[in-house]
C-alpha positions in Angstrom: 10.3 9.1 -2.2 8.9 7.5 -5.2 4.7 6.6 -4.5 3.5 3.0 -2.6 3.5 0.9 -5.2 5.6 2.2 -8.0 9.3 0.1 -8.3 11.9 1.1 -5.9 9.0 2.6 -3.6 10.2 0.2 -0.6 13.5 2.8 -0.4 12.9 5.2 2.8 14.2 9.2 2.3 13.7 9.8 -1.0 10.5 11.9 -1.4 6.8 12.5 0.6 4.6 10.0 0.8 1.3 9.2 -0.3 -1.0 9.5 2.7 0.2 13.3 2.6 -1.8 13.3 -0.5 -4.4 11.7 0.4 -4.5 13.7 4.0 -5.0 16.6 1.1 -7.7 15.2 -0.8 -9.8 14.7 2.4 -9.3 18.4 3.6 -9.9 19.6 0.2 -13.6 18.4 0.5 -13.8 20.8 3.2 -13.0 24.0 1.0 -15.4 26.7 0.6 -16.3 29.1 -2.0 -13.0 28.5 -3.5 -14.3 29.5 -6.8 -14.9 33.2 -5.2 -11.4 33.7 -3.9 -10.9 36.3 -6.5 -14.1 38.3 -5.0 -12.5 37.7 -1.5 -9.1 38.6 -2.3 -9.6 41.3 -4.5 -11.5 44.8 -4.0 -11.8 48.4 -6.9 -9.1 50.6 -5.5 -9.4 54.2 -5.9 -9.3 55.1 -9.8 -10.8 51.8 -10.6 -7.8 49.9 -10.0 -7.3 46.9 -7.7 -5.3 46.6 -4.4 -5.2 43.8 -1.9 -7.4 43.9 1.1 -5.2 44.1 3.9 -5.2 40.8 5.9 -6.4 42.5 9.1 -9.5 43.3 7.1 -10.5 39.8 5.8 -12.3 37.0 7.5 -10.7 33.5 9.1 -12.6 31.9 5.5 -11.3 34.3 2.9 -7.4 33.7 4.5 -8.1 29.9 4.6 -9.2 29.8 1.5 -6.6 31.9 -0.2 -4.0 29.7 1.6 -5.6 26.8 0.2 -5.6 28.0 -3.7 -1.7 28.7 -3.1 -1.0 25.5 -2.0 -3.1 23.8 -4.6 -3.3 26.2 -7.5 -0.1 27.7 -7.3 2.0 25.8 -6.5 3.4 27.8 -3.3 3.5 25.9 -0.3 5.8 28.4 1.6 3.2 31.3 0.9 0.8 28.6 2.4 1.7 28.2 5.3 2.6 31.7 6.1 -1.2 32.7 5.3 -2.1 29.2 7.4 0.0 31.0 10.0 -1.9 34.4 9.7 -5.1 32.7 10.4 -3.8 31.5 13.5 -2.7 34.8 14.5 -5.6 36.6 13.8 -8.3 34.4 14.7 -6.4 32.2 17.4 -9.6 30.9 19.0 -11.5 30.4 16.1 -12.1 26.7 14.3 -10.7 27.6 11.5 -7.5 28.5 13.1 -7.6 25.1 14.3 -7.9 23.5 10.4 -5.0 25.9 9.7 -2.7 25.2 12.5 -2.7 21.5 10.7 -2.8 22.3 7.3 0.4 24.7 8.0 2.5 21.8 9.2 1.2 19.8 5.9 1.9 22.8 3.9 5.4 23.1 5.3 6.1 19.4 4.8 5.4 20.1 0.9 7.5 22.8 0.8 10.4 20.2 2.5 10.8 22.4 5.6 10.4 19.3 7.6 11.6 21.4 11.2 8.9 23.5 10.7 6.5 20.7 9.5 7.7 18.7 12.8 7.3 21.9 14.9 3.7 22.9 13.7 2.4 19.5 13.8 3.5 18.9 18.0 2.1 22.2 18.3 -1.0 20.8 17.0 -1.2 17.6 18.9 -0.2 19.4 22.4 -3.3 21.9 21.7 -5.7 19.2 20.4 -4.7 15.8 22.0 -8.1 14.2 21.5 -9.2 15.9 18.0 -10.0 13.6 14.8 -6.8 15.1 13.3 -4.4 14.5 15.5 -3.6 10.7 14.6 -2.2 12.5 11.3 -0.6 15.4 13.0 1.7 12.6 14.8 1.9 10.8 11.4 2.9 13.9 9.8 5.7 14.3 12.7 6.8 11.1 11.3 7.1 11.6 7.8 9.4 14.9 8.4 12.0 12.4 10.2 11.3 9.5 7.5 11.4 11.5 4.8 15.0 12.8 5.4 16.4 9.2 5.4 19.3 9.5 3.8 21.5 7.3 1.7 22.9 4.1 4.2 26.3 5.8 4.1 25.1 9.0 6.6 24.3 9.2 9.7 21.5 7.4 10.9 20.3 9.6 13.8 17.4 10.0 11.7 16.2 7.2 10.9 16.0 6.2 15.1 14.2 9.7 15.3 11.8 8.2 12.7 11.5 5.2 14.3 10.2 6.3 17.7 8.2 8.6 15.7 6.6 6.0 13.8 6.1 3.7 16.9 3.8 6.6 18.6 1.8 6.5 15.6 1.3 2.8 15.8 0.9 2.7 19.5 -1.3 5.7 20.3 -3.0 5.6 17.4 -3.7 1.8 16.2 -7.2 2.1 14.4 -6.6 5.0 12.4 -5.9 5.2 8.9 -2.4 6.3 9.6 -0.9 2.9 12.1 -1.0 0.5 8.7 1.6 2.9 6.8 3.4 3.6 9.8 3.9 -0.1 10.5 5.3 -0.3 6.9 7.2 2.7 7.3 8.8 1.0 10.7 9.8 -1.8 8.7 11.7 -0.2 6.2 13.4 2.4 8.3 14.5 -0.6 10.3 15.8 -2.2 7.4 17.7 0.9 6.4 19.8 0.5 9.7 20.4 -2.9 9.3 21.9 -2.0 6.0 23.8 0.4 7.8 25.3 -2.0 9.9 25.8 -4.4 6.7 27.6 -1.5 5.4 30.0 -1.0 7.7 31.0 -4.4 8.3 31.7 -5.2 4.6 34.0 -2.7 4.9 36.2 -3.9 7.7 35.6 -7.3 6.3 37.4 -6.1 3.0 39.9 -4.9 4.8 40.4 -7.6 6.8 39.8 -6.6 10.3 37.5 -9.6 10.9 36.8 -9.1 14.5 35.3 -5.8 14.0 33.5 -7.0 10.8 32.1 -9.7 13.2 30.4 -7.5 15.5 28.8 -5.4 13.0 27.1 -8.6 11.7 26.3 -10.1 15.3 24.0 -7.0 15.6 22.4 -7.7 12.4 21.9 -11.2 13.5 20.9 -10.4 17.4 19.2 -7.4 16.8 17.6 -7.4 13.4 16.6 -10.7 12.8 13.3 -9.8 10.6 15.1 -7.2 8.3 16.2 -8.5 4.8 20.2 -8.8 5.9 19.8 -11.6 8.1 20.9 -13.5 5.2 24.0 -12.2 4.1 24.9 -11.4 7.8 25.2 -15.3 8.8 27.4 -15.8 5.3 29.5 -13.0 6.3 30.0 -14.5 9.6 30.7 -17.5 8.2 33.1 -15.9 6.2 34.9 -14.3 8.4 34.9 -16.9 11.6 36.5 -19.1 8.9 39.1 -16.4 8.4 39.8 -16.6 11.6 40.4 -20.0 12.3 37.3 -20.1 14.0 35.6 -23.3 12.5 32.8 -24.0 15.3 31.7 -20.3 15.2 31.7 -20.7 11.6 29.9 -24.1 11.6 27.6 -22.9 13.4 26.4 -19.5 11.9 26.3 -21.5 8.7 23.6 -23.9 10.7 21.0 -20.9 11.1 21.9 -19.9 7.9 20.7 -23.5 6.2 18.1 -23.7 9.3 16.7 -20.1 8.0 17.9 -19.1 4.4 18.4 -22.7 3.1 17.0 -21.8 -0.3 19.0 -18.9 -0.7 22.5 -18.0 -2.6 23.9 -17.0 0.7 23.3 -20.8 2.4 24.9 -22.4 -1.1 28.0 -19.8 -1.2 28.0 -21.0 2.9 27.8 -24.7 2.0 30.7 -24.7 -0.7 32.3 -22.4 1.8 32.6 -25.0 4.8 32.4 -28.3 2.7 36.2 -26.5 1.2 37.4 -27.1 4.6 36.0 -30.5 5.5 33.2 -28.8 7.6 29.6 -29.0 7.6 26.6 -26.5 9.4 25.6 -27.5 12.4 25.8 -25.8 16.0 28.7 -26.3 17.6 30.9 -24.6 20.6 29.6 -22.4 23.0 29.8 -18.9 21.4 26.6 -16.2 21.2 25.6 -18.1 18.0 25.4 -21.2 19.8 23.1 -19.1 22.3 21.6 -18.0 18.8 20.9 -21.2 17.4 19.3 -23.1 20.8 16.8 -19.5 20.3 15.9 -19.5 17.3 15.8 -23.2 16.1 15.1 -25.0 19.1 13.4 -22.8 20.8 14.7 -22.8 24.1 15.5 -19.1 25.4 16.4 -20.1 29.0 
């Protein structure tokens, strides 16, 4: 995913994001005696030479910290985590084997292994419920379902995932740094399925099976009304209902289009569309975008 504010950043599933950065800049503050790893790390072997000290034989620190110039320094996320892990497993009780337990699932995230990320990071939050970091450990959950968004034409059981993930953030979690991108993060994710829908009803549209296009645009229209589709999912209907012979269904989705998107492309195309057939957009009938239209322009719901 390309970073917040760089063009075509607004596109969910296409990288990590930058509060995993900035997640790492704050924990880097916390390093110490990075400097010395070598003297940690490193001991004269017999004949003068140098061997490894044996992880059993190091401290919680020198592990941490080693774990830490991997992920940083070189570049090794996957070697990260596992020494992340080892502090865990050899000081289980200690507080650095708490810092560890949630840099692991940020070092996995890095390293794109988003199960073990996702696993790591609950793991976290069921041991530490009420600890400072564990408004990030849920945010971090997050990103590993966000971040594997896919292009509109998969599957997009992971993009609900994300959304539910994404909601916990915002809802357990609403003064912490983490609820603002999550809210963003919502919105585009939720966008992404409306563009799923979108997708699959231009193509029965095209192939003119109207009826099914129809209902993949109603649920655009019902369901995601605040997405950027909204739009093109009245002119499709318009479109379509025409095709159909439909002309007050048609009328009136062309209505909440002008009501809605009047300054839009999709209300002119609309317009020209209807005037071609001696009809004009206003609310008309007693179909669901009748119900539709008393909603959201009158604003009568009963």
């Amino acid at each position: 995913m390309l970073e917040d504010g760089q063009p075509g950043a607004t596109e969910p599933g296409r990288g990590q994001s930058d509060e995993v950065g900035l997640f790492m800049a704050e924990c880097s503050a916390r390093r110490v005696l990075v400097g010395a790893l070598s003297a940690l790390i490193l001991v004269a072997g017999c004949g003068g030479g140098n061997r490894e000290v044996p992880l059993e034989s190091r401290s919680a620190q020198s592990i941490y910290t080693q774990a830490e110039y991997e992920l940083e320094e070189n570049r090794d996320p996957e070697e990260a985590a596992r020494l992340f892990g080892e502090v865990e497993r050899l000081y289980p009780y200690s507080d650095w084997a708490k810092r560890a337990l949630i840099m692991q699932a940020f070092a996995y995230h890095r390293d794109r292994d988003y199960e073990n990320s996702r696993a790591t990071a609950q793991r976290y939050i069921d041991f530490f419920p009420a600890d400072e970091d564990a408004a990030y450990a849920q945010y971090l959950l997050a990103l590993s379902y966000y971040d594997q968004i896919d292009l509109v034409g998969r599957d997009q059981g992971l993009t609900f995932q994300a959304l539910q993930a994404l909601r916990t953030v915002i809802e357990r979690y609403p003064d912490s740094e983490y609820a603002k991108s999550a809210i963003l993060k919502f919105d585009l994710a939720f966008d992404h399925l409306a563009a799923k829908e979108m997708e699959i009803g231009r193509y029965y549209h095209k192939r003119g099976h109207f009826s099914a296009a129809i209902n993949r645009f109603r649920v655009v229209v019902e369901d995601f009304q605040t997405t950027t589709h909204t739009a093109e999912a009245l002119f499709r209907l318009v479109e379509a209902y025409l095709s159909l012979g439909l002309d007050d269904e048609a009328q009136t989705a062309g209505a909440i289009l002008g009501h809605n998107f009047q300054s839009t492309e999709w209300y002119a195309d609309a317009f020209d569309l209807l005037k071609g057939r001696g009809l004009a957009p206003e609310a008309r009938g007693t179909s669901w975008l009748r119900t539709v239209y008393r909603q959201m322009i009158k604003g009568q719901w009963l």
